[in-house]
ZAKOL-914959 format. One line per field, with one value per residue: residue in three letters; x, y, z of N, C-alpha, C in turn. Coordinates in steps of 0.2 Angstrom, whole numbers. Each point is the difference from the previous one (the first is absolute). Example, Ala and Ser with C-alpha at 12.3 -4.5 7.8 and 13.67 -1.06 7.14 Angstrom:
<rs>
residuo: c(Ala; Ser)
n.px: c(66; -2)
n.py: c(-28; 5)
n.pz: c(39; -4)
ca.px: c(-4; 4)
ca.py: c(6; 6)
ca.pz: c(0; 1)
c.px: c(4; -4)
c.py: c(6; 5)
c.pz: c(0; 3)
</rs>
This chain:
<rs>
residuo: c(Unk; Unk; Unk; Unk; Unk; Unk; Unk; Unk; Unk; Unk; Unk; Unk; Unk; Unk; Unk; Unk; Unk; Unk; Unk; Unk; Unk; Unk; Unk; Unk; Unk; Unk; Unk; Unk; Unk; Unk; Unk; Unk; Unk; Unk; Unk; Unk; Unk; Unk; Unk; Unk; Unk; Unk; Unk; Unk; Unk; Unk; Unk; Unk; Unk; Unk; Unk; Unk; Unk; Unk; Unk; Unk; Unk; Unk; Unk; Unk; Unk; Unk; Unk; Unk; Unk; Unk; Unk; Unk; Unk; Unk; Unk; Unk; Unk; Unk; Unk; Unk; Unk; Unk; Unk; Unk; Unk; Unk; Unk; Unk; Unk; Unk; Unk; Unk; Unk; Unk; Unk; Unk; Unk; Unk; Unk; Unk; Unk; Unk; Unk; Unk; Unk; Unk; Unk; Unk; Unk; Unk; Unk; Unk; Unk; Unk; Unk; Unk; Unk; Unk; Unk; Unk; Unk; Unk; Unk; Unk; Unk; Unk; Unk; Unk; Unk; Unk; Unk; Unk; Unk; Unk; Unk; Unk; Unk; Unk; Unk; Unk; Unk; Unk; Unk; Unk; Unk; Unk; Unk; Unk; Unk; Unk; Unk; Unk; Unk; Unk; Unk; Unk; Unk; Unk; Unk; Unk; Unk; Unk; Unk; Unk; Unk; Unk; Unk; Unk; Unk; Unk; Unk; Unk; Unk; Unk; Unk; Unk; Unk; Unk; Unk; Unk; Unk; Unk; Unk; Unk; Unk; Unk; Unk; Unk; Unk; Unk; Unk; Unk; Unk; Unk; Unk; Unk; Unk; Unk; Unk; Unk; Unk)
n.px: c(76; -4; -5; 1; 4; 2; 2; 6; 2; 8; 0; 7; -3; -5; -1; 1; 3; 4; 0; -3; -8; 1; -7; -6; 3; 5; 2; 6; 0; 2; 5; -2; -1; -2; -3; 6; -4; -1; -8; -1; -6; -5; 1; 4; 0; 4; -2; 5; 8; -2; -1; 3; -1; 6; -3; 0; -7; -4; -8; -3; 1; 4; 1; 8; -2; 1; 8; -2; 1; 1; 2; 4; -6; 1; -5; 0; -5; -4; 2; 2; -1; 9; -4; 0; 5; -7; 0; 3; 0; 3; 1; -4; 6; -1; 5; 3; -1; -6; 2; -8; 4; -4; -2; 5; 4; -3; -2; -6; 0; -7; 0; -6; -3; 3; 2; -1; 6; -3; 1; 6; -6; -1; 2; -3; 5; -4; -3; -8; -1; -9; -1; 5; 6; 1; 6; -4; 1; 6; -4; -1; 0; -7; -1; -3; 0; -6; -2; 1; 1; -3; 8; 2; 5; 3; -3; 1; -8; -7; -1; 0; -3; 4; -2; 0; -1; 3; -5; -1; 2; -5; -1; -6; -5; 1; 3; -4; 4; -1; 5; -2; 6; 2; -10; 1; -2; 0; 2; -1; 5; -1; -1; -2; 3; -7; 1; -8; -2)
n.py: c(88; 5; 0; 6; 0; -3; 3; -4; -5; 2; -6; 3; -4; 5; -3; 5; -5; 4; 5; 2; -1; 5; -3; 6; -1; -4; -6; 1; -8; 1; 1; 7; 1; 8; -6; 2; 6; 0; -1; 5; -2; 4; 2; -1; -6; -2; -4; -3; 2; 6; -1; 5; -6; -2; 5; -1; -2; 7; -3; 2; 3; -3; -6; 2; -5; -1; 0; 4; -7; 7; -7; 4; 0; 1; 0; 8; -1; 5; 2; -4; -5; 1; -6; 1; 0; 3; -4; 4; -2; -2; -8; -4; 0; 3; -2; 0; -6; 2; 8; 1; 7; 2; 4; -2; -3; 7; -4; 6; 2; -4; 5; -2; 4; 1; -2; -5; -1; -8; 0; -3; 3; -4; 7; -6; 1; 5; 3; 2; 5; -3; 6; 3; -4; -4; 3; -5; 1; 2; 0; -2; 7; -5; 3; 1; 5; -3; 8; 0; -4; -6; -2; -4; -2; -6; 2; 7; -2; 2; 2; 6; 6; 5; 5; 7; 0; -6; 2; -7; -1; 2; -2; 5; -3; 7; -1; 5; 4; 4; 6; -1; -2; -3; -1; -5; -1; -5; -1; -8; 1; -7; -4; 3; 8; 4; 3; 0; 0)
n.pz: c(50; 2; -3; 6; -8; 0; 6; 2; 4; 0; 4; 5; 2; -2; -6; -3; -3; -5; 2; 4; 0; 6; 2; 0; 7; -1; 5; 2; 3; 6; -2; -2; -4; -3; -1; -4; -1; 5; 1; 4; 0; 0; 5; -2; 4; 2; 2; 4; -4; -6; -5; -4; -4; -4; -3; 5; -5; 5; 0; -1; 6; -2; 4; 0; 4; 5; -5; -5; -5; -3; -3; -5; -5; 8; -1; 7; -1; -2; 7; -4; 2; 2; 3; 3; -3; -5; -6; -2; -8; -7; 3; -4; 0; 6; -1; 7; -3; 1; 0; 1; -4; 3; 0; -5; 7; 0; 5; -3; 6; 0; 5; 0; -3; 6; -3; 3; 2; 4; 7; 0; -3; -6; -4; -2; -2; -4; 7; 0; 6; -3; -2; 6; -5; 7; 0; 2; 3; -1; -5; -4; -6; -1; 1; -5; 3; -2; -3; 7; -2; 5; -1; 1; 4; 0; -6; -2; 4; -4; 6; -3; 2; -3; 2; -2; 4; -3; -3; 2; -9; 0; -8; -4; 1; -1; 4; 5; 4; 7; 0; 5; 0; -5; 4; -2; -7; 0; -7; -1; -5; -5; 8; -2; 3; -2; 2; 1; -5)
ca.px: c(-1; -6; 1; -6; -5; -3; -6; -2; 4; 1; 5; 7; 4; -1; 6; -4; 4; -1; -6; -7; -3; -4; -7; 0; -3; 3; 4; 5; 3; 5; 2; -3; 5; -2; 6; -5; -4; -7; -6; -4; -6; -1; -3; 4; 7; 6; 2; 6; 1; -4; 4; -5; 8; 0; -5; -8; -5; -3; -4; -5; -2; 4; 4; 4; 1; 7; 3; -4; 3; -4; 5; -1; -4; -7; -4; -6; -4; 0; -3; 3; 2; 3; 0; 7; 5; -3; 5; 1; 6; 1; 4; -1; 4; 7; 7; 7; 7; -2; 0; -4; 0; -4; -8; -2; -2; -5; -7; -2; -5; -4; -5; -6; -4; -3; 3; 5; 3; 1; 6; 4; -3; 6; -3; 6; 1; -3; -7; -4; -4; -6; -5; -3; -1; 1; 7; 2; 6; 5; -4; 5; -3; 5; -5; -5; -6; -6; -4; -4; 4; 4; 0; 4; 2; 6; -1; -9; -7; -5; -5; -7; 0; -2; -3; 2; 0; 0; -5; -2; -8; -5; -7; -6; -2; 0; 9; 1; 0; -1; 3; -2; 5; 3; -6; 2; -3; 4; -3; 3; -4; 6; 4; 3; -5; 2; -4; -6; -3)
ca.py: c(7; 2; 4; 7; 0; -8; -2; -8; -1; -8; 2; 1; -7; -4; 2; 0; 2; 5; -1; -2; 3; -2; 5; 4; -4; -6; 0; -6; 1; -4; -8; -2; 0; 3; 0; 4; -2; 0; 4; 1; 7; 4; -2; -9; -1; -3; -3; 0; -7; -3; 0; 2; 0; 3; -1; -1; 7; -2; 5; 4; -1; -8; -2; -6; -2; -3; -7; -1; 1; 2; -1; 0; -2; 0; 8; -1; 5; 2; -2; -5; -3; -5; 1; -2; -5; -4; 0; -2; -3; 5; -2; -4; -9; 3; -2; 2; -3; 2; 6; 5; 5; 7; 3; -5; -6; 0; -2; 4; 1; 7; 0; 5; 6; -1; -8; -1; -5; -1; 2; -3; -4; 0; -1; -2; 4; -1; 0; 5; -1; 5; 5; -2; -7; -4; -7; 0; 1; -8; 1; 0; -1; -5; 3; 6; -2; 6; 4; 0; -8; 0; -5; -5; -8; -2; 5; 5; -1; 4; -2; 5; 5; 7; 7; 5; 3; -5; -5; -6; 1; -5; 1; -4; -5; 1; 1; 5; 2; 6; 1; 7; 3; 2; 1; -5; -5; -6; -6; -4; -5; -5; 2; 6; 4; 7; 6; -1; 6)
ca.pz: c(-2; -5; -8; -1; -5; -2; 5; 1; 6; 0; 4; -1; -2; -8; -7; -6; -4; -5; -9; 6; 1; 6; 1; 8; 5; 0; 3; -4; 7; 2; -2; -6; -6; -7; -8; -8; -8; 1; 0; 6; -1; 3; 6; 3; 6; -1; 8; 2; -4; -6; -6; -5; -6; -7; -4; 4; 1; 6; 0; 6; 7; 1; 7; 2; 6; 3; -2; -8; -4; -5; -7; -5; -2; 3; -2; 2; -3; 8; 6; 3; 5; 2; 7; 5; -3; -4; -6; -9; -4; -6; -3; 1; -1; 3; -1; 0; -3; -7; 3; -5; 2; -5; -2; -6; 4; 5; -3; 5; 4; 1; 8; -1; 7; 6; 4; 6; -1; 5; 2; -3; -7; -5; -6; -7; -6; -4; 2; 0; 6; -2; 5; 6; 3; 5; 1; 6; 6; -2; -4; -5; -4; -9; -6; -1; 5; -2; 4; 4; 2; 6; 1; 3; -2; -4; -1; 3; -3; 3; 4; 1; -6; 4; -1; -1; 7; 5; 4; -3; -3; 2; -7; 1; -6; -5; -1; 3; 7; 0; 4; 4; 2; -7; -4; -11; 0; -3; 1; 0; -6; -2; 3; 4; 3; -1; 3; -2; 1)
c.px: c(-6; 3; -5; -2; -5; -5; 0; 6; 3; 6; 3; 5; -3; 3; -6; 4; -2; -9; -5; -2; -9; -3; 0; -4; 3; 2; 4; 3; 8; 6; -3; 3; -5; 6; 0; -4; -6; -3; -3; -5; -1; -2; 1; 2; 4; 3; 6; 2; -4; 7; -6; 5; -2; -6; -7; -4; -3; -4; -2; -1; 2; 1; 1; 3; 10; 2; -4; 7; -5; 3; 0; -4; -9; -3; -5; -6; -4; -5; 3; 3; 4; 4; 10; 3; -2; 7; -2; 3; 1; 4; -3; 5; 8; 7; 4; 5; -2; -4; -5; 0; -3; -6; -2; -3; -6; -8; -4; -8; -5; -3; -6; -1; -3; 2; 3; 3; 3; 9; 3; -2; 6; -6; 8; -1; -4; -8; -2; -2; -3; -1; -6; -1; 4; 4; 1; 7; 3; -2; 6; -3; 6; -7; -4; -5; -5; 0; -5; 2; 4; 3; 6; 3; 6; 0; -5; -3; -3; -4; -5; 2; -2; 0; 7; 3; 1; -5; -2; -8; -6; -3; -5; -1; 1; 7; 2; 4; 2; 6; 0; 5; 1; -4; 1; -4; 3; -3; 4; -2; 8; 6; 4; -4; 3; -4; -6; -3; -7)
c.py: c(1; 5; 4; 1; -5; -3; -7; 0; -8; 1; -2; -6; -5; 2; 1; 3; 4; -4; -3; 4; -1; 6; 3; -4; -5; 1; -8; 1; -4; -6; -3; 0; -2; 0; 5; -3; -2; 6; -3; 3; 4; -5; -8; 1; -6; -2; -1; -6; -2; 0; 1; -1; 6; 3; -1; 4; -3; 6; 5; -3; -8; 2; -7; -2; -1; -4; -2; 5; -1; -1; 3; -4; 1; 8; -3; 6; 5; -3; -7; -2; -5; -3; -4; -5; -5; 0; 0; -2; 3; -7; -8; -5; 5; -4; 5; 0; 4; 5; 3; 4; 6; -2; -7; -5; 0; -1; 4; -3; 9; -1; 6; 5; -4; -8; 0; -5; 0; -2; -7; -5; 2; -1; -3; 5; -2; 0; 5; 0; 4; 6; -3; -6; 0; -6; -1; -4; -8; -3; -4; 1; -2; 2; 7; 3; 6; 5; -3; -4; 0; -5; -3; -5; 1; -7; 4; -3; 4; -2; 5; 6; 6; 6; 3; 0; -8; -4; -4; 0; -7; -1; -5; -4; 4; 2; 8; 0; 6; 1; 6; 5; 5; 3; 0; -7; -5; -5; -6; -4; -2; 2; 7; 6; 5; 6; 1; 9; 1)
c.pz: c(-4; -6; -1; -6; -2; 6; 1; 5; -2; 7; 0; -1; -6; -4; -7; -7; -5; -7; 4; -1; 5; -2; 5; 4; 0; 4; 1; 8; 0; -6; -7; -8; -6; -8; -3; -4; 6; 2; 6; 1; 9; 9; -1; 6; -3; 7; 0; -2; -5; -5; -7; -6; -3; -5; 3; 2; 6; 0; 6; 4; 2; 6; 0; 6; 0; -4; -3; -7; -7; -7; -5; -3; 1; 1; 5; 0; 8; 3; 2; 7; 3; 5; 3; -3; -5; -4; -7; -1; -5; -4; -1; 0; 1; 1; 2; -5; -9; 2; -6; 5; -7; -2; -5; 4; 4; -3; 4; 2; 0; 6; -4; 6; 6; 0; 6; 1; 8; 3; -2; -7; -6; -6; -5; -7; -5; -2; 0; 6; 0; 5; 6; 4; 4; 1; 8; 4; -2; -7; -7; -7; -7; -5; 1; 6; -2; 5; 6; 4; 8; -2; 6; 0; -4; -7; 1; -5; 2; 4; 3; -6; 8; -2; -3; 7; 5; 4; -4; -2; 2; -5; 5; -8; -8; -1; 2; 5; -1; 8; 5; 1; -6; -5; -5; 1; -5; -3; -3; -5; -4; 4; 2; 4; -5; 2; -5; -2; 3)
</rs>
Protein backbone atom coordinates (compact mmCIF):
# COMPACT_ATOMS: atom_id res chain seq x y z
CA UNK A 1 0.00 0.00 0.00
CA UNK A 2 1.22 3.69 -0.52
CA UNK A 3 0.59 6.49 1.82
CA UNK A 4 -0.60 9.49 -0.56
CA UNK A 5 0.05 11.84 2.37
CA UNK A 6 3.34 10.88 3.39
CA UNK A 7 4.38 9.93 -0.27
CA UNK A 8 6.43 6.60 0.41
CA UNK A 9 5.42 2.99 -0.79
CA UNK A 10 5.67 -0.11 1.28
CA UNK A 11 4.37 -3.19 -0.28
CA UNK A 12 1.47 -5.23 0.38
CA UNK A 13 3.17 -8.05 1.93
CA UNK A 14 5.35 -5.91 4.19
CA UNK A 15 4.41 -5.18 7.75
CA UNK A 16 5.25 -1.71 9.44
CA UNK A 17 4.01 -1.63 12.93
CA UNK A 18 2.35 1.37 14.81
CA UNK A 19 4.78 4.41 15.93
CA UNK A 20 7.04 4.52 12.46
CA UNK A 21 7.99 6.79 11.02
CA UNK A 22 9.04 6.76 7.03
CA UNK A 23 10.22 9.73 4.96
CA UNK A 24 8.84 10.97 1.53
CA UNK A 25 10.27 8.55 -1.22
CA UNK A 26 10.83 5.44 0.77
CA UNK A 27 10.32 2.62 -0.43
CA UNK A 28 10.03 -0.62 1.80
CA UNK A 29 9.60 -3.88 -0.54
CA UNK A 30 8.32 -7.22 -0.22
CA UNK A 31 8.60 -9.62 3.31
CA UNK A 32 9.87 -6.98 5.04
CA UNK A 33 9.07 -5.80 8.72
CA UNK A 34 9.52 -2.13 10.18
CA UNK A 35 9.44 -2.20 14.37
CA UNK A 36 7.99 0.46 16.35
CA UNK A 37 9.84 3.26 17.56
CA UNK A 38 11.87 3.50 14.44
CA UNK A 39 12.78 6.44 12.08
CA UNK A 40 13.21 6.11 8.53
CA UNK A 41 14.44 9.22 6.53
CA UNK A 42 13.43 10.38 3.10
CA UNK A 43 14.20 8.15 -0.28
CA UNK A 44 15.45 4.87 1.31
CA UNK A 45 14.80 1.51 -0.25
CA UNK A 46 14.41 -1.45 1.86
CA UNK A 47 14.85 -4.44 -0.37
CA UNK A 48 12.88 -7.66 0.22
CA UNK A 49 13.16 -9.42 3.53
CA UNK A 50 14.83 -6.47 5.48
CA UNK A 51 14.05 -6.21 9.19
CA UNK A 52 14.30 -2.68 10.85
CA UNK A 53 14.12 -3.43 15.00
CA UNK A 54 12.86 -1.54 17.42
CA UNK A 55 14.13 2.10 17.89
CA UNK A 56 16.32 2.29 14.75
CA UNK A 57 17.23 5.45 13.22
CA UNK A 58 17.97 5.30 9.41
CA UNK A 59 19.02 8.11 7.62
CA UNK A 60 18.62 9.86 4.24
CA UNK A 61 18.71 8.23 1.15
CA UNK A 62 19.86 4.45 2.84
CA UNK A 63 19.64 1.36 0.85
CA UNK A 64 19.22 -1.84 2.02
CA UNK A 65 19.79 -4.79 0.05
CA UNK A 66 17.85 -8.26 0.37
CA UNK A 67 17.86 -10.12 3.93
CA UNK A 68 19.60 -7.36 5.95
CA UNK A 69 18.51 -7.12 9.62
CA UNK A 70 18.87 -3.75 11.21
CA UNK A 71 19.11 -4.44 15.31
CA UNK A 72 18.06 -2.35 17.85
CA UNK A 73 21.07 -0.52 18.67
CA UNK A 74 22.59 0.24 15.30
CA UNK A 75 22.11 3.86 13.71
CA UNK A 76 22.71 4.39 10.12
CA UNK A 77 23.46 7.85 9.07
CA UNK A 78 22.48 8.87 5.29
CA UNK A 79 23.45 7.69 2.11
CA UNK A 80 24.69 4.57 3.64
CA UNK A 81 25.12 1.45 1.94
CA UNK A 82 24.04 -2.31 2.74
CA UNK A 83 24.75 -4.87 0.51
CA UNK A 84 22.96 -8.53 0.26
CA UNK A 85 22.66 -10.47 3.48
CA UNK A 86 25.57 -8.51 5.17
CA UNK A 87 24.74 -8.83 9.21
CA UNK A 88 24.62 -7.09 12.47
CA UNK A 89 24.65 -7.86 15.79
CA UNK A 90 23.53 -5.70 18.94
CA UNK A 91 24.83 -8.57 21.41
CA UNK A 92 28.30 -9.41 22.26
CA UNK A 93 28.16 -12.84 24.36
CA UNK A 94 24.34 -14.06 23.31
CA UNK A 95 23.03 -17.26 25.42
CA UNK A 96 19.85 -18.77 24.71
CA UNK A 97 19.82 -20.19 28.14
CA UNK A 98 20.48 -16.58 29.47
CA UNK A 99 17.84 -14.30 27.40
CA UNK A 100 19.23 -10.26 27.12
CA UNK A 101 16.26 -8.94 26.04
CA UNK A 102 15.90 -4.69 25.96
CA UNK A 103 17.55 -1.96 25.03
CA UNK A 104 19.77 -2.25 28.52
CA UNK A 105 21.50 -5.49 26.71
CA UNK A 106 22.34 -3.82 23.60
CA UNK A 107 25.65 -2.54 22.73
CA UNK A 108 25.21 0.17 19.86
CA UNK A 109 26.75 0.50 16.75
CA UNK A 110 27.25 3.69 14.65
CA UNK A 111 27.37 3.49 10.36
CA UNK A 112 28.63 7.10 9.24
CA UNK A 113 27.43 9.01 6.11
CA UNK A 114 28.10 7.10 2.89
CA UNK A 115 29.58 3.97 4.28
CA UNK A 116 29.14 0.81 2.64
CA UNK A 117 28.99 -2.29 3.79
CA UNK A 118 29.62 -5.20 1.37
CA UNK A 119 27.27 -8.25 0.63
CA UNK A 120 27.32 -10.93 3.43
CA UNK A 121 30.02 -8.75 5.71
CA UNK A 122 29.32 -8.72 9.72
CA UNK A 123 29.81 -5.71 11.59
CA UNK A 124 30.19 -6.97 15.48
CA UNK A 125 28.41 -4.82 17.99
CA UNK A 126 30.15 -1.98 19.32
CA UNK A 127 32.02 -0.13 16.40
CA UNK A 128 32.22 2.88 14.51
CA UNK A 129 32.13 2.56 10.62
CA UNK A 130 33.90 5.97 9.54
CA UNK A 131 32.28 8.28 6.80
CA UNK A 132 32.69 6.70 3.42
CA UNK A 133 34.65 3.76 4.27
CA UNK A 134 34.45 0.53 2.47
CA UNK A 135 33.54 -2.94 4.12
CA UNK A 136 34.23 -5.27 1.50
CA UNK A 137 32.03 -8.42 0.55
CA UNK A 138 32.20 -11.38 3.34
CA UNK A 139 34.40 -8.87 5.54
CA UNK A 140 34.18 -9.27 9.45
CA UNK A 141 34.45 -6.00 11.39
CA UNK A 142 35.89 -6.37 15.31
CA UNK A 143 36.98 -2.83 15.61
CA UNK A 144 36.57 0.86 14.63
CA UNK A 145 36.91 1.51 10.94
CA UNK A 146 38.18 5.25 10.10
CA UNK A 147 36.48 7.59 7.57
CA UNK A 148 37.70 6.47 4.18
CA UNK A 149 38.95 3.13 4.91
CA UNK A 150 38.61 -0.02 2.39
CA UNK A 151 38.78 -2.65 4.41
CA UNK A 152 38.71 -6.56 4.32
CA UNK A 153 39.26 -9.81 5.60
CA UNK A 154 38.33 -11.82 8.52
CA UNK A 155 39.28 -10.01 10.76
CA UNK A 156 38.76 -6.67 8.40
CA UNK A 157 42.12 -4.82 7.87
CA UNK A 158 42.83 -1.90 5.89
CA UNK A 159 44.33 -2.40 2.66
CA UNK A 160 43.59 1.09 0.76
CA UNK A 161 41.61 4.28 1.45
CA UNK A 162 38.82 5.78 -1.19
CA UNK A 163 36.96 8.91 -2.34
CA UNK A 164 33.68 10.26 -1.34
CA UNK A 165 32.68 8.72 -4.36
CA UNK A 166 34.50 5.14 -4.31
CA UNK A 167 37.48 5.38 -6.07
CA UNK A 168 40.68 4.27 -4.71
CA UNK A 169 42.98 7.34 -3.44
CA UNK A 170 46.54 7.49 -4.93
CA UNK A 171 48.97 10.41 -2.36
CA UNK A 172 51.73 11.72 -3.88
CA UNK A 173 54.94 12.41 -1.59
CA UNK A 174 53.24 15.15 0.36
CA UNK A 175 50.23 12.92 1.55
CA UNK A 176 47.53 14.36 -1.24
CA UNK A 177 45.23 12.73 -3.66
CA UNK A 178 42.80 14.23 -5.70
CA UNK A 179 39.46 12.34 -6.99
CA UNK A 180 38.11 13.03 -10.45
CA UNK A 181 34.93 11.74 -9.91
CA UNK A 182 33.92 13.31 -6.57
CA UNK A 183 36.29 16.55 -7.46
CA UNK A 184 37.64 16.37 -3.42
CA UNK A 185 40.98 16.41 -2.49
CA UNK A 186 42.33 14.22 0.35
CA UNK A 187 44.76 14.10 2.26
CA UNK A 188 46.60 11.39 4.47
CA UNK A 189 48.25 12.13 7.54
CA UNK A 190 48.75 9.85 11.31
CA UNK A 191 47.08 7.27 9.36
CA UNK A 192 44.03 8.34 8.28
CA UNK A 193 42.04 10.40 5.05
CA UNK A 194 40.36 13.53 5.34
CA UNK A 195 38.99 15.70 2.89
CA UNK A 196 41.88 18.68 2.23
CA UNK A 197 41.01 21.90 1.74
Amino acid sequence: MENKEKNFYVNQFAVVDENVEIGEGTKIWHFSHVQSGSKIGKKCVLGQNVNVGNNVTIGNFVKIQNNVSVYEGVTLEDYVFCGPSMVFTNIIDPRSKYPQVGAEFYINTLVKEGASLGANSTVVCGHTIGKYAFVGAGAVVTKDIPDYALVVGNPAKIVGWLSEAGKKLKFDKDGYAYCDKSKKKYKFENDRVFEAE
